[in-house]
N, C-alpha and C positions, 0 to 999 in steps of 0.2 A: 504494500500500500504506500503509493508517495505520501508526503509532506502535507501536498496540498488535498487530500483525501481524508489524512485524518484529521485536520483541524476543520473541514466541513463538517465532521462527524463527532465533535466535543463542543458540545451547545454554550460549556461554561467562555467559551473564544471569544474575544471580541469584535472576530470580523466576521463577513461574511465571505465566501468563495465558492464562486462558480468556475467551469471550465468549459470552454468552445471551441468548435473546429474555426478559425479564420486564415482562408488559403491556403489552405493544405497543413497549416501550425498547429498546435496546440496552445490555449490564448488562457492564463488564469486572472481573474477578474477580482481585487480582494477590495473590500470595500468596510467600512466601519462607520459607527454613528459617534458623535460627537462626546458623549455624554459614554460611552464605553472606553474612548481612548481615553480621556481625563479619569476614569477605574484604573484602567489599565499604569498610565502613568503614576498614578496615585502608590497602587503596588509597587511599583519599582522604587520607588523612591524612597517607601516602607522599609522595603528589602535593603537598600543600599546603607539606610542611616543602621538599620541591625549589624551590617556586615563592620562599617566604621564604628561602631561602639564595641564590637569583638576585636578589632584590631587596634584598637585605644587602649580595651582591659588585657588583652593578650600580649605579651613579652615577646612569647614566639610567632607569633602571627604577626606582630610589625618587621621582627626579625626578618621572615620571610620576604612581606612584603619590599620592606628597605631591598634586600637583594636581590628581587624579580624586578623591580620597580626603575631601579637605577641603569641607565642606558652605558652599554660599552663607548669608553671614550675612542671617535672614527681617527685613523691614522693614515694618514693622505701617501 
């Protein structure tokens, strides 16, 4: 089942998606109302402040982050 097959078939989604033949292609159509992506954005933002207060209380979870986070200096 693609991608776009099962998020038509999770009601909890916030978008809608359809699929049509357009010359000879296959066309996926996603579409969402106003008032789901402000849900939708609202969770994430949820999500992200829980993730920065675990890497705030966490020693090894900044640790981490500090060394994933920090770019290799480029050498010309």
């Amino acid at each position: 089942m693609t991608p776009a097959e099962q998020a038509a078939q999770k009601l909890e989604t916030p978008f809608s998606v359809r699929r049509r033949q357009r010359g000879g292609r296959n066309v996926v159509q996603v579409s969402s109302s106003v008032s789901e992506m402000e849900a939708l954005r609202a969770r994430i933002r949820s999500q992200s402040k829980a993730v920065a207060e675990h890497i705030a209380a966490a020693a090894e979870a900044q640790a981490f982050l500090d060394d994933w986070a920090t770019p290799e200096p480029l050498s010309h």
